[in-house]
Structure formats: structure tokens, C-alpha cells
C-alpha positions as CSV (number, residue, x, y, z in Angstrom):
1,X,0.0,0.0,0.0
2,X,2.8,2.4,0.8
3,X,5.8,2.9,-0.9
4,X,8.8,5.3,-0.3
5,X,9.9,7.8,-3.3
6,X,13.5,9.7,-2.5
7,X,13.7,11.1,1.1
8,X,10.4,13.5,1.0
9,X,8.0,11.7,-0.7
10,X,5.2,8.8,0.6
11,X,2.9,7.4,-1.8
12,X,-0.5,5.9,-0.5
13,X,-2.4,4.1,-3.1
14,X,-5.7,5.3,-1.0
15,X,-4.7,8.7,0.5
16,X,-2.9,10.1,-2.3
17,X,1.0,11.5,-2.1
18,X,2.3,13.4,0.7
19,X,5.1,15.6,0.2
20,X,7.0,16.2,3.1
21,X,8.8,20.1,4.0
22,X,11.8,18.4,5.8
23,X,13.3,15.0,5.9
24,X,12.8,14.5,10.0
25,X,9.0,14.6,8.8
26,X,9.6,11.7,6.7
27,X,8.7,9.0,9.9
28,X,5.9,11.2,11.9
29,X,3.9,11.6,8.4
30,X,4.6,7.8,7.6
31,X,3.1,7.3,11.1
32,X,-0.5,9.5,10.2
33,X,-0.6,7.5,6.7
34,X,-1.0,4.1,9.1
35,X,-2.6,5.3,11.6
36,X,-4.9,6.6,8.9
37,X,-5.2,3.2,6.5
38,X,-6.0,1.6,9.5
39,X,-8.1,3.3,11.1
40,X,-11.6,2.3,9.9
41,X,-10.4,-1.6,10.8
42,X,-9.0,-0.4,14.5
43,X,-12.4,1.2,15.3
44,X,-14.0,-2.2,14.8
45,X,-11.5,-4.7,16.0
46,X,-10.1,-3.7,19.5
47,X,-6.5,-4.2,20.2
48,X,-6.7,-7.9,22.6
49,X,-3.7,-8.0,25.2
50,X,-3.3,-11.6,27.2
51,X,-1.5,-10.5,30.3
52,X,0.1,-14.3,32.2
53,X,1.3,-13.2,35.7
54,X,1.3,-14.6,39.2
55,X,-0.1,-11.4,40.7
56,X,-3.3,-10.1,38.4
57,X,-4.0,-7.6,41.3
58,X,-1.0,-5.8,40.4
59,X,-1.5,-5.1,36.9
60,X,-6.0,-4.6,37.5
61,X,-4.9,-1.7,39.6
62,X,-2.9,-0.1,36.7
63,X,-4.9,-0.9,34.1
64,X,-8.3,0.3,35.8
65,X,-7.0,4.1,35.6
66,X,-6.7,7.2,33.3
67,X,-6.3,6.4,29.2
68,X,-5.9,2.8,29.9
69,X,-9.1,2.5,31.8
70,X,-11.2,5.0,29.0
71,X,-9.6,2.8,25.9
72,X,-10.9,-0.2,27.1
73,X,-13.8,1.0,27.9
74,X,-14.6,2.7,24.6
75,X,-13.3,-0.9,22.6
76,X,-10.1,0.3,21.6
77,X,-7.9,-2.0,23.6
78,X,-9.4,-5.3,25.6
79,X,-7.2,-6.3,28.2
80,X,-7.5,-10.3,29.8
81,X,-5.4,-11.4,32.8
82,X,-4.4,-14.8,33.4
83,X,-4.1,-16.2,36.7
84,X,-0.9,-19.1,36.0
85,X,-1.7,-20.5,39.3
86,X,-5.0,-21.3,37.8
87,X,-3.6,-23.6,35.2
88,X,-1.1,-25.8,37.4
89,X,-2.4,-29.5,37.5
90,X,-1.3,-30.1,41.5
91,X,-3.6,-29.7,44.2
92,X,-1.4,-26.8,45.7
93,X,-1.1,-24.8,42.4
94,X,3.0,-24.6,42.3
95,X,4.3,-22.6,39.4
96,X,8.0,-22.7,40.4
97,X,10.8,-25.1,41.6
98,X,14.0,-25.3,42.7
99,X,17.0,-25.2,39.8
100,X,18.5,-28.2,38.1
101,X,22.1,-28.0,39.3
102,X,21.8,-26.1,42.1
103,X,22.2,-22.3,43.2
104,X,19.2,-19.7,44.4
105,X,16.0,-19.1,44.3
106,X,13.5,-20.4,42.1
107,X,12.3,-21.2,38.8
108,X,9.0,-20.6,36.5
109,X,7.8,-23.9,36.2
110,X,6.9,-24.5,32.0
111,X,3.8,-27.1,32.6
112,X,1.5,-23.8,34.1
113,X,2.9,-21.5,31.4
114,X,2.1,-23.8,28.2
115,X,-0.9,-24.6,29.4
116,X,-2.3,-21.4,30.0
117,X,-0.7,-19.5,27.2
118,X,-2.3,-22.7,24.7
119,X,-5.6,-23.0,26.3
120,X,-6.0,-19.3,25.9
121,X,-4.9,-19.1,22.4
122,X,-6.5,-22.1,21.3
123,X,-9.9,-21.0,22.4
124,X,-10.6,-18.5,20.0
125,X,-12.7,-20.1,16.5
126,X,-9.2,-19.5,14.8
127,X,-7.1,-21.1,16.3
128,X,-3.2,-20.2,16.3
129,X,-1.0,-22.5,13.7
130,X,1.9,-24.5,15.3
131,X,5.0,-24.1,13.5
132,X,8.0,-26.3,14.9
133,X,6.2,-26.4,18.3
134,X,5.1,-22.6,18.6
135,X,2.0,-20.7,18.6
136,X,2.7,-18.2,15.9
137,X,-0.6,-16.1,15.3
138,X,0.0,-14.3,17.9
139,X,3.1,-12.6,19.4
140,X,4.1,-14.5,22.1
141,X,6.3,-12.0,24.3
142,X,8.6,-13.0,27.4
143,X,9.1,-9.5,30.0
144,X,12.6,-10.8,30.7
145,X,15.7,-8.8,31.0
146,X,17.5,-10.6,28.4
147,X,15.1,-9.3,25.9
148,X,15.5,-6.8,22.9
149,X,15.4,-3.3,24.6
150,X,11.7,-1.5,24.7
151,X,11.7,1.1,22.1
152,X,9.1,3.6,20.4
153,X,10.0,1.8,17.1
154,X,8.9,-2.0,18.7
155,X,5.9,0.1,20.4
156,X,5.1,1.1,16.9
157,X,5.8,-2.2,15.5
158,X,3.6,-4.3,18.3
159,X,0.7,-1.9,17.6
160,X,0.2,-3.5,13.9
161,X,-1.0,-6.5,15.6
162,X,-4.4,-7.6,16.6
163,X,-3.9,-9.0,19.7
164,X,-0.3,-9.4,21.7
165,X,0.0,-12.1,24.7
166,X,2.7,-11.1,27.4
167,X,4.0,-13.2,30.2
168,X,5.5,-11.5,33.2
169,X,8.0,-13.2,34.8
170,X,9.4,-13.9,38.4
171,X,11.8,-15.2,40.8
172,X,15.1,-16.6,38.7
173,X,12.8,-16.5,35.4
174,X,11.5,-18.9,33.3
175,X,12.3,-22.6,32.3
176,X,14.5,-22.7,29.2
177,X,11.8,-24.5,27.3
178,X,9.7,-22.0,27.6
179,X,12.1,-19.0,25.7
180,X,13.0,-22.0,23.3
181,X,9.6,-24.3,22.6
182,X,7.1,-21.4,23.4
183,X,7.6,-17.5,23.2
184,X,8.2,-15.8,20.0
185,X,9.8,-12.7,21.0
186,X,11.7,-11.5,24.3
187,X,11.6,-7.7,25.9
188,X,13.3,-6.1,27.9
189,X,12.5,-2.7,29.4
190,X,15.9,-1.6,30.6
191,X,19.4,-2.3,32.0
192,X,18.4,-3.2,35.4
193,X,16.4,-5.3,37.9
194,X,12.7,-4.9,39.1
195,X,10.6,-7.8,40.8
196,X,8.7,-9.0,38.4
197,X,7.9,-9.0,34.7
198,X,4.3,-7.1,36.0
199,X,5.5,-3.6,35.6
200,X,6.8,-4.3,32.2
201,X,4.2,-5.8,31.0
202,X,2.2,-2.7,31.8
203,X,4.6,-0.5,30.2
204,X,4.6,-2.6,27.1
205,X,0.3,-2.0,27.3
206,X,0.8,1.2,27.9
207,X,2.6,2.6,25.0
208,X,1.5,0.2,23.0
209,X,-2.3,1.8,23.8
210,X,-1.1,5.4,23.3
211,X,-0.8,4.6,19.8
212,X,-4.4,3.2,18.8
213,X,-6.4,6.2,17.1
214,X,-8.5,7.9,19.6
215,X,-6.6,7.0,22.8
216,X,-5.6,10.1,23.9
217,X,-7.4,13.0,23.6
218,X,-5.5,15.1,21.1
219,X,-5.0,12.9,17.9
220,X,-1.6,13.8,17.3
221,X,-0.4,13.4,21.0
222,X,1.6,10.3,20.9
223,X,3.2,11.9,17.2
224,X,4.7,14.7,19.9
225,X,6.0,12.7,22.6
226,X,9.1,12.2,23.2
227,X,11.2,9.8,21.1
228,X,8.0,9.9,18.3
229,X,10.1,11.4,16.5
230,X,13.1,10.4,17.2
231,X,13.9,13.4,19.4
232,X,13.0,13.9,23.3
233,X,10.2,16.3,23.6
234,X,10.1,20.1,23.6
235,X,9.7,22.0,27.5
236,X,5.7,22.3,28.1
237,X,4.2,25.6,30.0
238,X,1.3,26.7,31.3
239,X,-0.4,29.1,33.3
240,X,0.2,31.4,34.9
241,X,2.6,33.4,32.6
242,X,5.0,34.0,35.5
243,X,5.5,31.8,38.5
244,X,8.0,33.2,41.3
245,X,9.6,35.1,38.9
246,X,10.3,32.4,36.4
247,X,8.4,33.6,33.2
248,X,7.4,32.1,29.8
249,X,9.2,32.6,27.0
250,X,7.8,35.2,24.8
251,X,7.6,32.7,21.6
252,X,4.8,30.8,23.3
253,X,2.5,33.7,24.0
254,X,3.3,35.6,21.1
255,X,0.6,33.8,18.7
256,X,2.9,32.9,15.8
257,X,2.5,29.2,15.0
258,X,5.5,29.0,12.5
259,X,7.9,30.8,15.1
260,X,6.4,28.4,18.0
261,X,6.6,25.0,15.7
262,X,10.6,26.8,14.7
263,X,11.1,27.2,18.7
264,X,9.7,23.6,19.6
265,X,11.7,22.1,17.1
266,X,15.0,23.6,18.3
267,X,13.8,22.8,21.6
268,X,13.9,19.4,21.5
269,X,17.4,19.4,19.3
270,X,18.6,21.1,21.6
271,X,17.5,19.0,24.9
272,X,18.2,16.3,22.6
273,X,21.8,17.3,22.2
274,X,22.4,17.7,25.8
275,X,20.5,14.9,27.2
276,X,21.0,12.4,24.4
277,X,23.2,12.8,21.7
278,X,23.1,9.1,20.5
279,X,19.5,9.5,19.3
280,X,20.9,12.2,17.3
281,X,23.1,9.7,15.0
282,X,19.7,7.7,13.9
283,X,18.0,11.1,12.5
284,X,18.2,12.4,8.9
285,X,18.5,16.2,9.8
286,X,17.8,19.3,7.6
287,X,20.0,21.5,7.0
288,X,18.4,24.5,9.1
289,X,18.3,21.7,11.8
290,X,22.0,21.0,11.3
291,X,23.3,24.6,11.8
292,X,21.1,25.2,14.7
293,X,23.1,22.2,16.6
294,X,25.8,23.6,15.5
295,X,25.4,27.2,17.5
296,X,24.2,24.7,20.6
297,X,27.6,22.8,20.3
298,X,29.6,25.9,20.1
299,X,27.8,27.2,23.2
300,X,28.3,23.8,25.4
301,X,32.0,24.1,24.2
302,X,31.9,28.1,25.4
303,X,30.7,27.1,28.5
304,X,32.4,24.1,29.0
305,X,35.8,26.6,28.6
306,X,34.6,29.0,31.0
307,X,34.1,26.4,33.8
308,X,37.6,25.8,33.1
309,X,39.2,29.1,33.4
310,X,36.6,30.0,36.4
311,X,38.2,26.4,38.1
């Protein structure tokens, strides 16, 4: 349906061509054309997350506030939690056991996991096809720390699916035979250690949710957040117009839409720049935007020699 001309250019067979003013467009406009195509078939078919966890109280709290709570309840999203306890086969529900070979803590049982996660995808009238021992119709996603890190991009690339099952893990984490016979994909939502694979599973949800048409109030909110783009996001004021002596800047009242989209823009390049430079390396930048980073550099560089001579 799409297809790509040059660096400025999208082609949509139903919408027409788009000509983009600047190259760091090129992805936010690419983002309105499939949020557009699909968004006749989204309003119809919710979004279905399967959420496997030991503790469904923890992630009913979350999900039972603020834009999670309003897109289920307006069929955007439908969110199911699955109880693995419920889907052990001994009288005392275990779902973990002590390691082959020794060491601490425990281990996810796989018997609780495969059943639950096949008994709930194998319910529907289509049923998920098995290929070399996996369910493959749906994403099958371990929360582990060994996954691929949690980006905007995967968000973006999650979000073309129907329906996305997620199992949180716990303790010392799963049975190999799960990661290997069962899941179909691995996350990770950063470079350190929480409790359980609860939290990001929410997260997952969460920004996953933000990107359904009609989930946040302001259609092109979750274009404007930070790393949407590829950029963190612009500083955000409101009243009142001075606070302690701290005023806003004049751009924002003045009126002029083309000088407060200029000073938004440069905004986030520069926070961006000071914050984090690496995301900077990924972006195709105009040339207005290229110059601008370069006054921002010569300024750090300014400052950073001042600091010197003033040490």
C-alpha cells in the first residue's frame, strides 16, 4: 500500500501522495498515513492483550485508571489477565521449583505456562497455527531482562498486531523450554532489575495503547512525545505566565504558529543534544536543523571553557 519515493516523498495508493517540507517529517507523516489506512479496521476490532502473571491484582490496579481504563472502555484496547496459578495441575497450584544444578532461588515452572498460554490461544474459532512447536498467530512476548530493549519503534511495530499475549515473569525467570519451545519474541525494558515482569508488561500495554487512534485526547499526542520522533520532547508551560519570577518565554504567547513550531523544534534538538546525543546519530537532519546544533555545540563548548578558566 505504501511505498517510499526519495527522502520526502510517501505514496499511499488510497490517500494520495504526501510531500514532506523536511526529511525528520519523513517518519511522523509515515506514522499519520497508518494510523490513517487503519483506522476504519482499528475502530472495529479492539487491540486484545493476554496478560500471564502470578499477581493479576497488580497489573488490574494499573490498568483500571486514566487512558488505559477509558480505551478499554470505549473498545479500543481489551485487556484479559491470566491467573498461572489457575492452570497448574497439583492440588497446591506450584508454578516454580528449585533449579537443576543447584544455586538460588526459584524457577517458573513451564507445565503452568504452556498450558495457560495454549488454552487461551486455542480458544478462539481460529485457532493459532503451530509451527516447529510454537503458537505463531500471535506474538508471544517473554518481559525478561534478556530481551530486545523497549523502544518507540517496537511500540510502533507491536501496535500493527491484533492481539499481543505477554508473560511477566518472576523469581530466577522462566524454564529454558519456555524461551525456546514457546515465546516468540523477548523484551526487555531496561538495564536493570525490578521484581517482576508485571511492571513491564504494563509499560509494554501502555505505550502500545497510546498509539491506537483515539486513545488520547489530542490525535496527534503520541506523534509529539518524546522519542515519536526520534527526538525527546520540547519543554511544556502553562499558566500562569509567571510563576516566582520564572516567566514564559515570549515565543509561546506571542501567537505565531510558524515561530512556536521553529522554537519547539529547536527545543527538543537542543535538549536532545544535551540529554541524548546518541538518538541524534539515527535522525536524517535538515540543514536548518544542522546549523542550529551547530550554535548549541559551540555554546556547550563556550561554556564548558569557562568552567575551566573560572576552576
Amino acid at each position: 500500500m505504501f511505498e517510499s519515493i526519495g527522502a520526502r516523498v510517501i505514496v499511499c495508493e488510497k490517500f494520495g501522495t504526501l510531500t514532506c517540507l523536511h526529511t525528520h517529517t519523513l517518519a511522523i507523516e509515515y506514522t499519520r498515513l497508518v494510523v490513517a489506512a487503519r483506522e476504519g479496521y482499528n475502530d472495529t476490532v479492539p487491540l486484545r492483550f493476554d496478560l500471564f502473571t502470578l499477581f493479576p491484582d497488580i497489573c488490574a490496579a494499573y490498568l483500571g485508571e486514566s487512558i488505559l481504563k477509558r480505551a478499554q472502555e470505549s473498545g479500543l484496547v481489551s485487556v484479559r489477565i491470566h491467573n498461572l496459578r489457575d492452570y497448574a495441575a497439583d492440588k497446591h497450584h506450584i508454578t516454580d521449583d528449585l533449579p537443576y544444578g543447584g544455586g538460588g532461588g526459584m524457577v517458573m515452572k513451564p507445565e503452568p505456562i504452556f498450558a495457560a498460554v495454549e488454552s487461551v490461544l486455542t480458544a478462539d474459532d481460529r485457532p493459532p497455527t503451530a509451527v516447529e512447536g510454537q503458537l505463531s498467530a500471535v506474538p508471544i512476548i517473554l518481559l525478561t531482562p534478556q530481551g530486545r530493549p523497549f523502544t518507540q519503534a517496537i511500540a510502533h511495530e507491536l501496535a500493527q498486531h491484533d492481539r499481543l499475549a505477554l508473560i511477566c515473569g518472576r523469581y530466577e525467570g522462566f524454564d529454558e523450554r519456555v524461551r525456546l519451545r514457546l515465546a516468540t519474541d523477548e523484551i526487555s525494558i531496561g538495564d536493570y532489575v525490578i521484581t517482576g515482569g508485571e511492571l513491564a508488561a504494563l509499560v509494554v500495554v501502555d505505550a502500545v495503547t497510546r498509539l491506537r487512534p483515539g486513545a488520547l485526547g489530542d490525535p496527534s499526542g503520541a506523534l509529539d512525545d518524546s522519542h515519536a520522533s526520534g527526538l525527546l520532547e520540547y519543554p511544556h508551560y502553562t499558566r500562569p505566565p509567571e510563576f516566582r519570577g520564572w516567566a514564559v518565554p515570549d515565543v509561546l504567547l506571542s501567537g505565531d504558529h510558524a515561530r512556536i513550531a521553529r522554537w519547539r523544534r529547536e527545543e527538543s534538538l537542543r535538549r536532545t543534544f544535551h540529554r541524548r546525543p546518541d538518538l541524534l546519530l539515527k535522525l536524517e537532519l535538515s540543514e536548518e536543523d544542522r546549523l542550529f546544533l551547530a550554535e548549541v555545540a559551540e555554546e556547550a563548548a563556550e561554556n564548558l571553557r569557562s568552567q575551566i578558566s573560572n576552576s
